[in-house]
RODRENZA-602868 format. One record per atom (N, C-alpha, C, O): atom name; x, y, z. Coordinates in steps of 0.02 Angstrom, whole numbers. Atoms other than C-alpha are relative to their C-alpha. Layout:
BEGIN
atom:u:v:w
CA:X:Y:Z .
...
***
This chain:
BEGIN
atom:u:v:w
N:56:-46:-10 .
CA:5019:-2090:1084 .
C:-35:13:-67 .
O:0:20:-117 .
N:41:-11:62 .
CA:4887:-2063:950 .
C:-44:63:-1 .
O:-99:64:25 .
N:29:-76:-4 .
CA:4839:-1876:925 .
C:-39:17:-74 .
O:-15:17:-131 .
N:46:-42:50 .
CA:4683:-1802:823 .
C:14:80:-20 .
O:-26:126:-9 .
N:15:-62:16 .
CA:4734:-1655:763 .
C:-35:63:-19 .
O:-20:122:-21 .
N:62:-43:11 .
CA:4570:-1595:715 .
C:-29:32:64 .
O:-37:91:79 .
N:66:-1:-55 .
CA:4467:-1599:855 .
C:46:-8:77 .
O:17:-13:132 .
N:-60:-3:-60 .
CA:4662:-1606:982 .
C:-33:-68:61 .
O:-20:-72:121 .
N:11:71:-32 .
CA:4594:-1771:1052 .
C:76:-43:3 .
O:122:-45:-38 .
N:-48:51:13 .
CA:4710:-1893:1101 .
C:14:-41:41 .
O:-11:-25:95 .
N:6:66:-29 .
CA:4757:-2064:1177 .
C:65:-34:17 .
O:108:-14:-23 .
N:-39:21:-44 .
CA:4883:-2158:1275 .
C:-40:-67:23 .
O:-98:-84:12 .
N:14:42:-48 .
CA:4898:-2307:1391 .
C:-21:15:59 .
O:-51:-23:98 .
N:29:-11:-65 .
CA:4871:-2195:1528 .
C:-54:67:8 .
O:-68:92:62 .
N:33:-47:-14 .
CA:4758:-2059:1485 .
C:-39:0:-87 .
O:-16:-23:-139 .
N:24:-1:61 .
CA:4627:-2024:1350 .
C:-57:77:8 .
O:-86:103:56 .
N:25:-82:-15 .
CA:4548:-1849:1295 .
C:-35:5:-80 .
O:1:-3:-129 .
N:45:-1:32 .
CA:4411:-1833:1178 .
C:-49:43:-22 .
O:-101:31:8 .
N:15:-47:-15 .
CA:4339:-1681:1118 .
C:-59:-13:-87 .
O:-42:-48:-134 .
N:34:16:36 .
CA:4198:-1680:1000 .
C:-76:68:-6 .
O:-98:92:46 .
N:71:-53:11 .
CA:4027:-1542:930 .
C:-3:-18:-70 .
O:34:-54:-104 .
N:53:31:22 .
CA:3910:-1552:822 .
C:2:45:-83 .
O:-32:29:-132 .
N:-21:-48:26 .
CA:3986:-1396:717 .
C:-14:-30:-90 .
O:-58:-7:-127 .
N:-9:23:67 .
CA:4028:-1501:540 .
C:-71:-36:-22 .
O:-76:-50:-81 .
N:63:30:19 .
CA:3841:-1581:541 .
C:-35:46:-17 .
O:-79:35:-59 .
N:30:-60:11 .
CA:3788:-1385:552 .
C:18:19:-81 .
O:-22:37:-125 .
N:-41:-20:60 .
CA:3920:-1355:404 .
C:-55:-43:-67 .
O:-84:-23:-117 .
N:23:41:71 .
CA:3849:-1502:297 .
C:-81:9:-7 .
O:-107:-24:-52 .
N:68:-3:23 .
CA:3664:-1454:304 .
C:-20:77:-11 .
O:-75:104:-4 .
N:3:-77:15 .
CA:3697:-1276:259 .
C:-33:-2:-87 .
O:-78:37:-102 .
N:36:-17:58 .
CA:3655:-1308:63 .
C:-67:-37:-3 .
O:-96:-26:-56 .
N:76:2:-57 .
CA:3482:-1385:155 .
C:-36:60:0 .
O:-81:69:-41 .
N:-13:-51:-41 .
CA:3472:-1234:236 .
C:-6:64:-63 .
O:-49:107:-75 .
N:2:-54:63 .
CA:3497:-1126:94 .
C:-70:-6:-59 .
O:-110:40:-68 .
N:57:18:24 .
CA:3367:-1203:-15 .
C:-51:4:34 .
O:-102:18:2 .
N:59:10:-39 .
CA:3251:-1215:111 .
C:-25:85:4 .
O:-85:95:8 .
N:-26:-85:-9 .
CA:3284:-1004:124 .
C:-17:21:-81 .
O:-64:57:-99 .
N:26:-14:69 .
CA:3268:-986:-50 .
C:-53:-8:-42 .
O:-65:28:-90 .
N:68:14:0 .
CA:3096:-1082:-62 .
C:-45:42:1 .
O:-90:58:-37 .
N:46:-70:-31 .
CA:3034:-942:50 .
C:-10:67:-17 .
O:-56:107:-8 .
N:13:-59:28 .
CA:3079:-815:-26 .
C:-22:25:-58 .
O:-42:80:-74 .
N:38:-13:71 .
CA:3030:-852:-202 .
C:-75:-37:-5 .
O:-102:-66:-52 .
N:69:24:2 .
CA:2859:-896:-125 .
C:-29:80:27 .
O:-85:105:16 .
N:34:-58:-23 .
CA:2849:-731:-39 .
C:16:62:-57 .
O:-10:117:-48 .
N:27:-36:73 .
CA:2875:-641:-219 .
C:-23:7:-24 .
O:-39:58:-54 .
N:65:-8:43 .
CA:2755:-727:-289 .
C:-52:10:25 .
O:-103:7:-10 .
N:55:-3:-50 .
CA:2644:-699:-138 .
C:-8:82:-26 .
O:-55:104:-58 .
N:-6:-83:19 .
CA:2694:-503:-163 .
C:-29:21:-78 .
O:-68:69:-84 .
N:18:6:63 .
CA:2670:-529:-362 .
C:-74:10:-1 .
O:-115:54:-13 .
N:81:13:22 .
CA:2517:-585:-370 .
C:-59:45:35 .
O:-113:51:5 .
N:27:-44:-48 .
CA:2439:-467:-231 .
C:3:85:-37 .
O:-40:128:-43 .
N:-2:-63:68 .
CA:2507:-322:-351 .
C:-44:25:-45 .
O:-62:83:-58 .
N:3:20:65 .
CA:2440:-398:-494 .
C:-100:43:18 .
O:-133:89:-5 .
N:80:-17:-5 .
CA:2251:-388:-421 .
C:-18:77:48 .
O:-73:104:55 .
N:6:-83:-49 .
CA:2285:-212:-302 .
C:-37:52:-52 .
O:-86:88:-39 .
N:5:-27:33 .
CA:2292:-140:-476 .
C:-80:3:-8 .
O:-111:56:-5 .
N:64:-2:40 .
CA:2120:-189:-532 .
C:-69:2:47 .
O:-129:4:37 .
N:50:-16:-74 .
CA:2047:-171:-354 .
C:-22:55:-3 .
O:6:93:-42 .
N:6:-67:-18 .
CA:1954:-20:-295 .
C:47:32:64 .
O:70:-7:105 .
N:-40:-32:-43 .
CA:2053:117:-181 .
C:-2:-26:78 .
O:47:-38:113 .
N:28:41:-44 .
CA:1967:45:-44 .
C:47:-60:18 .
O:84:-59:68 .
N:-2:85:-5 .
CA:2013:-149:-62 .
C:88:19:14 .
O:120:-12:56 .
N:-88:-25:-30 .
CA:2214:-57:-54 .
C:30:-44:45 .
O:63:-96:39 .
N:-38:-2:-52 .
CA:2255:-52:107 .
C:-22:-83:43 .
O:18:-95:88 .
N:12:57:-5 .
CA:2175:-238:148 .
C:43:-54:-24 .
O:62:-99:13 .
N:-63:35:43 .
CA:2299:-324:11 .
C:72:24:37 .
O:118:-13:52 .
N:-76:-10:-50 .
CA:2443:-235:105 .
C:13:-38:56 .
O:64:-68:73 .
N:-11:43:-61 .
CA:2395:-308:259 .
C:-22:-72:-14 .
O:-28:-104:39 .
N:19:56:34 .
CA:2346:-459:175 .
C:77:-13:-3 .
O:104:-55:34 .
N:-71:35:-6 .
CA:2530:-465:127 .
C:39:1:67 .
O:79:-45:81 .
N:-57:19:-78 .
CA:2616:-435:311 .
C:-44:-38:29 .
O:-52:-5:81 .
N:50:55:-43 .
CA:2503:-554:386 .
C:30:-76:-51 .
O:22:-134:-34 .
N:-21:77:39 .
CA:2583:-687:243 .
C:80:8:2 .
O:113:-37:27 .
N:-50:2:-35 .
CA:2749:-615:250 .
C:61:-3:46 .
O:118:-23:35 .
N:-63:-1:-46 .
CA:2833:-581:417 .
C:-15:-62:19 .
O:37:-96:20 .
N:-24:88:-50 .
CA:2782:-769:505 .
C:35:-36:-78 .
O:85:-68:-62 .
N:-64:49:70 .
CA:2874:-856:316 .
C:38:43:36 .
O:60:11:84 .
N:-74:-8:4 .
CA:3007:-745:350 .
C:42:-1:73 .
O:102:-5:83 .
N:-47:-1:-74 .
CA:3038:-739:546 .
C:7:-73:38 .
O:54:-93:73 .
N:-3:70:-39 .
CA:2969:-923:599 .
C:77:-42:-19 .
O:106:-72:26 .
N:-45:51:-5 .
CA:3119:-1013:511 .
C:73:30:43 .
O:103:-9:80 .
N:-65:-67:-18 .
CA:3274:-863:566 .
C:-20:-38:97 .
O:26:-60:130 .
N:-2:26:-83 .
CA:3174:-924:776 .
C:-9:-70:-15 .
O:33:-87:26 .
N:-7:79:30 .
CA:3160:-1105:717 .
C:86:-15:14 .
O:110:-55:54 .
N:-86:13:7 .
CA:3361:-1094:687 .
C:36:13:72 .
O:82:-13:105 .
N:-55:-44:-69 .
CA:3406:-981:835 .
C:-3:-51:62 .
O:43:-64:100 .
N:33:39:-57 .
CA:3295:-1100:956 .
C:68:-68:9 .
O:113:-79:50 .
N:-57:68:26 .
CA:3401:-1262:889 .
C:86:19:39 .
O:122:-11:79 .
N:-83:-28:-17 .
CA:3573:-1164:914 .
C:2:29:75 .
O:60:43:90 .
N:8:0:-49 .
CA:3531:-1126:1078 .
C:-2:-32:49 .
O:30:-23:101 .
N:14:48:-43 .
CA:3457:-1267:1152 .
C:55:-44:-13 .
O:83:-65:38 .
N:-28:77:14 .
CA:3563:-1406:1072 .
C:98:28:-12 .
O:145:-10:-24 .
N:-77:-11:7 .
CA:3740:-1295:1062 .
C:34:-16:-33 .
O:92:-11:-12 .
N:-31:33:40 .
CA:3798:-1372:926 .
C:78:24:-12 .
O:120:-19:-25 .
N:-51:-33:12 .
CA:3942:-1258:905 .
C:60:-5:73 .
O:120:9:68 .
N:-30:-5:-67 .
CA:4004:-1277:1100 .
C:51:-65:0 .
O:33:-107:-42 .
N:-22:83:4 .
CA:4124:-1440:1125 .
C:-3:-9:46 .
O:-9:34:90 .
N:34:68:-42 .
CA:4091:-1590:1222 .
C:75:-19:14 .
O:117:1:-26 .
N:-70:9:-44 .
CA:4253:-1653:1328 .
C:-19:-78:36 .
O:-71:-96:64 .
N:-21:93:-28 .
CA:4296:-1848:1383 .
C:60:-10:37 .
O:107:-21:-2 .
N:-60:17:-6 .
CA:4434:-1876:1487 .
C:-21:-54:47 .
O:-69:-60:84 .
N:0:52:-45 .
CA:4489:-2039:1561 .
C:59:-10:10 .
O:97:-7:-39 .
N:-83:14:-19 .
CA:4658:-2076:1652 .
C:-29:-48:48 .
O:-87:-67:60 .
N:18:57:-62 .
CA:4683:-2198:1791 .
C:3:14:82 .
O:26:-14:131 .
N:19:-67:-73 .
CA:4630:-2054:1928 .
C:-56:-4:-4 .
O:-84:-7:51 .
N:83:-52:5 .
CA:4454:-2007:1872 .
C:-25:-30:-78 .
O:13:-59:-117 .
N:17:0:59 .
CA:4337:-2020:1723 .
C:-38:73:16 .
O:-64:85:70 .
N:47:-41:-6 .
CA:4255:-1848:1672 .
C:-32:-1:-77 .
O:-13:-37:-123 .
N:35:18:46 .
CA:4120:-1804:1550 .
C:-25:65:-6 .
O:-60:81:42 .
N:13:-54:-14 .
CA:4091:-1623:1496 .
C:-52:22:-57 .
O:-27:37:-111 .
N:47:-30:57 .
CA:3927:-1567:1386 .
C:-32:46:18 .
O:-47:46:78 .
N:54:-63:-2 .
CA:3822:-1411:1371 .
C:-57:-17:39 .
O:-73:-77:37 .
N:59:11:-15 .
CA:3668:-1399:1461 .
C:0:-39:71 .
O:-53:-52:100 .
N:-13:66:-50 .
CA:3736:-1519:1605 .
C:65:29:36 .
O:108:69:17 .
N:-54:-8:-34 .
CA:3844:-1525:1752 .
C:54:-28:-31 .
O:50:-74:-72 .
N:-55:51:12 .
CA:4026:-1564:1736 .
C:-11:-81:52 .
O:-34:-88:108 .
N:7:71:-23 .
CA:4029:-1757:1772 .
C:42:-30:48 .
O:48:25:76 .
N:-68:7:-9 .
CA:4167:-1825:1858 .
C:-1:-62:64 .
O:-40:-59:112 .
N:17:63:-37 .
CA:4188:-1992:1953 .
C:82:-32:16 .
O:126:-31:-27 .
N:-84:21:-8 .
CA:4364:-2072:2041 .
C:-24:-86:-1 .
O:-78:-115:5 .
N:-1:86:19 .
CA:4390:-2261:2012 .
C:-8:-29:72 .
O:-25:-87:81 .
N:1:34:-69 .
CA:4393:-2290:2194 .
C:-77:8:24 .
O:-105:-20:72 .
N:76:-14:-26 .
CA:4213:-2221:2194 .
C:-53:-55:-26 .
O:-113:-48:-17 .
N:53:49:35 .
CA:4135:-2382:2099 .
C:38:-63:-7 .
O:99:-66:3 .
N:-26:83:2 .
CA:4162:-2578:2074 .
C:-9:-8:-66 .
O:32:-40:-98 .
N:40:50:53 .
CA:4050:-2605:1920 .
C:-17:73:-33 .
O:-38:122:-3 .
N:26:-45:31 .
CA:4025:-2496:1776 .
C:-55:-47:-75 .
O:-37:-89:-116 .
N:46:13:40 .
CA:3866:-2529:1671 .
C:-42:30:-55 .
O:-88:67:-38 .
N:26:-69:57 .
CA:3806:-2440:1503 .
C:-68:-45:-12 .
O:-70:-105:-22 .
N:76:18:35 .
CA:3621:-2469:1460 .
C:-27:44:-63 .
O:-48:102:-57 .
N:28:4:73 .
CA:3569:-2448:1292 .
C:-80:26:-15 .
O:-105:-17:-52 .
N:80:-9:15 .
CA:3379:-2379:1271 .
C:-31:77:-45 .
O:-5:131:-60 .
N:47:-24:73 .
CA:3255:-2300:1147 .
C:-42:48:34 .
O:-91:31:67 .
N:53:-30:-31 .
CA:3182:-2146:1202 .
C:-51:60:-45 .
O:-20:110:-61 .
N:33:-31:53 .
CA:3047:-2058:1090 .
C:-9:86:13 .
O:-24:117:64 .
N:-26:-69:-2 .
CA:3076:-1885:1050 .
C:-21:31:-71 .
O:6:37:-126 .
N:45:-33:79 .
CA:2943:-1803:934 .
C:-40:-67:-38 .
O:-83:-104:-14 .
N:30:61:39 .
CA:2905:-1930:786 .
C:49:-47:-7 .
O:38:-90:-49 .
N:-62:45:-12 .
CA:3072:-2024:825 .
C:15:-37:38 .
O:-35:-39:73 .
N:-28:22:-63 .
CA:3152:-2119:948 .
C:85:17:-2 .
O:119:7:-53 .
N:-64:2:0 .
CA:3319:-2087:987 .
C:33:-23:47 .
O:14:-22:106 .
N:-28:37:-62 .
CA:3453:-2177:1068 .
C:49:6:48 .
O:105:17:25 .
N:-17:-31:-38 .
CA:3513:-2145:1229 .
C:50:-57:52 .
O:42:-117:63 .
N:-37:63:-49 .
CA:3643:-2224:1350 .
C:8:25:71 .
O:26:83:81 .
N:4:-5:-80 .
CA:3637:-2231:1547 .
C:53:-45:-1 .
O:57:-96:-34 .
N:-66:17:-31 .
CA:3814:-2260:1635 .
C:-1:17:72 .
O:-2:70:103 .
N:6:18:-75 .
CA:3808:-2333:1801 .
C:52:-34:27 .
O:80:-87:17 .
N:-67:14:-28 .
CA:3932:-2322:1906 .
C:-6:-50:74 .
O:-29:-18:121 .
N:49:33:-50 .
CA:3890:-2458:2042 .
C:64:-16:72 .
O:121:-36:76 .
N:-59:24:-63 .
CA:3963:-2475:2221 .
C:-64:-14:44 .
O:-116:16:55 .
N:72:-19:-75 .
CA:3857:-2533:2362 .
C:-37:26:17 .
O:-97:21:4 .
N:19:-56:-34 .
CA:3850:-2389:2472 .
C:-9:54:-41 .
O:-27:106:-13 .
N:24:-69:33 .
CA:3826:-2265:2338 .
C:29:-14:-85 .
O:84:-14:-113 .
N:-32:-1:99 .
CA:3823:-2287:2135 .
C:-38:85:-14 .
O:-72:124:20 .
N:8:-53:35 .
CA:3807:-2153:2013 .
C:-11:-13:-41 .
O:3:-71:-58 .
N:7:4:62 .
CA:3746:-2110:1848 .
C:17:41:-38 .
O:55:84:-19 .
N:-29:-61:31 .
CA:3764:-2008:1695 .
C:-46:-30:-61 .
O:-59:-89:-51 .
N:54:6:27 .
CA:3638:-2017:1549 .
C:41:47:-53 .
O:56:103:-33 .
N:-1:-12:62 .
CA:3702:-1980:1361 .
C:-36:-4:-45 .
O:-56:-61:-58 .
N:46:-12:41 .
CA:3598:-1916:1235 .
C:12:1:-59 .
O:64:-27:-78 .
N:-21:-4:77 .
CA:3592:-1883:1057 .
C:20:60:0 .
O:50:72:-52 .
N:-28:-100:10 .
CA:3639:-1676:1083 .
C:55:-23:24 .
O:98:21:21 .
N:-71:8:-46 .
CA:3782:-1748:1173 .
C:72:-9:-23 .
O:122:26:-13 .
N:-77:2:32 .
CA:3919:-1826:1077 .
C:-47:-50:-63 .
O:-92:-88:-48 .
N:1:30:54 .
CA:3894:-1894:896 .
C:8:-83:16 .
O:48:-108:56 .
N:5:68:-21 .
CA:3847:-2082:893 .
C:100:-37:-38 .
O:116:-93:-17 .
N:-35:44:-4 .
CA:4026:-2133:816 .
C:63:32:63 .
O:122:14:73 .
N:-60:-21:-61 .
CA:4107:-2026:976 .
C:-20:-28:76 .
O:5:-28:132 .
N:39:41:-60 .
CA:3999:-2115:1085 .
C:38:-78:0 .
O:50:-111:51 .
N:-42:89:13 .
CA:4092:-2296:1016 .
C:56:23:33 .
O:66:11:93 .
N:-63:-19:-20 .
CA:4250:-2219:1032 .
C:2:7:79 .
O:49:-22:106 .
N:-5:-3:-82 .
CA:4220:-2179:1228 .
C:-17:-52:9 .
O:26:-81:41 .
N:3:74:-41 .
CA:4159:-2335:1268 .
C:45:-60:-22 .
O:40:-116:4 .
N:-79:21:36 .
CA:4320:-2403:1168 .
C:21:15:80 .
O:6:-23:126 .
N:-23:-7:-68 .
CA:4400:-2318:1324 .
C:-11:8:60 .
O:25:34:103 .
N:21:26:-59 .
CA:4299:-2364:1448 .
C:5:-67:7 .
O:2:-91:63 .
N:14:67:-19 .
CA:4297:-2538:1421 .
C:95:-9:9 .
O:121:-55:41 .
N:-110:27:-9 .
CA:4532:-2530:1410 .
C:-16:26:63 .
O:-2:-11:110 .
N:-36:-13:-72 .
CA:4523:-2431:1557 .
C:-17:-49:52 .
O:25:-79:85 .
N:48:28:-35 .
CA:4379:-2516:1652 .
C:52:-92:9 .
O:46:-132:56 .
N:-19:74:0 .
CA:4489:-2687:1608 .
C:88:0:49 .
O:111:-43:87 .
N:-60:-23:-50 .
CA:4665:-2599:1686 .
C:4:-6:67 .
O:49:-24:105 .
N:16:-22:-74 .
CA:4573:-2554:1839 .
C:-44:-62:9 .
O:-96:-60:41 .
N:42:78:-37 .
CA:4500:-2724:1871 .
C:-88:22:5 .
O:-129:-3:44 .
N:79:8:-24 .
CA:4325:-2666:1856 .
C:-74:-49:-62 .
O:-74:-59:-123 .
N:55:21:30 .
CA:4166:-2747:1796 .
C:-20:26:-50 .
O:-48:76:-30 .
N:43:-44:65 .
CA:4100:-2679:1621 .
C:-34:-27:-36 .
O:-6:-76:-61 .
N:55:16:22 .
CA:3963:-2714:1547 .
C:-38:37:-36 .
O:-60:91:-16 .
N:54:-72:21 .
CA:3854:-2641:1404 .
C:-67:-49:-25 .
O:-72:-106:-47 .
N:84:55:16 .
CA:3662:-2698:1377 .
C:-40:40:-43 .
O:-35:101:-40 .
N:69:-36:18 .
CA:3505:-2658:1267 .
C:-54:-20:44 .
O:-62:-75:69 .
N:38:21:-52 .
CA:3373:-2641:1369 .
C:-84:28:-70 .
O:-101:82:-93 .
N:83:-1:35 .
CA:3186:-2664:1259 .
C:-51:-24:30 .
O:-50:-72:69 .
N:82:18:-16 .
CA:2999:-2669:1287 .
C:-28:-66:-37 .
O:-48:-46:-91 .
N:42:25:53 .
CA:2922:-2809:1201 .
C:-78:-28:84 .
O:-68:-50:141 .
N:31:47:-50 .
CA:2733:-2863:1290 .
C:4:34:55 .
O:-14:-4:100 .
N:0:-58:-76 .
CA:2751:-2723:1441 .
C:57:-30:41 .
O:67:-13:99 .
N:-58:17:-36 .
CA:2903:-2814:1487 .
C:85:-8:-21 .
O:116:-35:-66 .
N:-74:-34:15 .
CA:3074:-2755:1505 .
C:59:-52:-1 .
O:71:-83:51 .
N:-50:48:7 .
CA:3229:-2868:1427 .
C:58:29:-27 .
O:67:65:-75 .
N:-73:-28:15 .
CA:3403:-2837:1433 .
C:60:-55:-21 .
O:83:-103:11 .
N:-64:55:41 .
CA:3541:-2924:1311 .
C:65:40:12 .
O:69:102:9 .
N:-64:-44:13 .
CA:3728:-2891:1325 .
C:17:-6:-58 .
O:21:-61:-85 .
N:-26:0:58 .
CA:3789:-2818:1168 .
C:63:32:-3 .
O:89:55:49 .
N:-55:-46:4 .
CA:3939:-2735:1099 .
C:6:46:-43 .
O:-24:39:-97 .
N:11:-54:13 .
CA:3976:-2575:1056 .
C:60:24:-31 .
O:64:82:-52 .
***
């Protein structure tokens, strides 16, 4: 048995458990984060400074204009990035963990934002991961569709980038493709690209 003690993941011939967030990517862009915080505030000093500087030599009048001159420059610097952060930690959960289990009963698949997943081996023939590029802002990011295929009724399940870290994404399809090979089923993983308005799919590995 091979046990993660970090993250209490762990692996077998007959069961595999995979637990994974986004927590230590939060950790490592904290002195980011800090600078970026510290920017702001030694811009809204010198915003305050300099607004001082000319209040003085203003008439009594011109006052109370420079005051509101400054909260009209200070509260959006200081509140947009504080809902900027909160928005992020909200939507994308980074702090919540993400759950994988596979035995030779069931596969499940547990992330924020989403139903629990959960699929029995008797419920599919052919499992198929597709590979594709989906643009998200000024990016693309890459996303995988897992299709669970039977005849009378397949299923899917659609992994994102908020979902599980791209090297916990290898690692599960590590144990999808042992189990998938135990249980006699079909597995298959593809990129699927545009070139020319037309759609081509290569099998690659992952």
């Amino acid at each position: 048995m091979n046990i993660n003690l970090i993250n209490m993941s762990f692996k077998d011939s007959n069961e595999a458990r995979i637990v994974d967030s986004f927590k230590w990517r939060i950790y490592g862009a904290l002195p980011c984060v800090g600078c970026f915080y510290y920017t702001i505030i030694m811009f809204e000093i010198s915003v305050i400074f300099n607004i001082s500087l000319s209040s003085v030599a203003d008439p009594p009048n011109i006052a109370p204009i420079n005051r509101l001159l400054q909260a009209l420059i200070i509260i959006p610097v200081s509140t947009i990035p504080f809902l900027f952060t909160n928005f992020l930690i909200k939507t994308h959960k980074p702090f919540e963990k993400r759950f994988f289990l596979i035995n030779k009963e069931k596969i499940q698949i547990t992330v924020p934002n989403k139903e629990v997943f959960r699929i029995n081996w008797d419920e599919f023939d052919a499992l198929h991961i597709i590979q594709k590029k989906e643009p998200h802002g000024s990016a693309d990011y890459r996303v995988y569709f897992l299709y669970f295929i039977k005849e009378e009724n397949s299923r899917s399940f659609k992994i994102e980038a908020t979902d599980f870290r791209r090297k916990t994404v290898k690692e599960i399809f590590r144990e999808l493709k042992k189990f998938s090979n135990q249980m006699n089923k079909e597995y298959m993983v593809m990129r699927e690209e545009k070139k020319s308005g037309r759609v081509y799919r290569t099998e690659i590995r992952i």
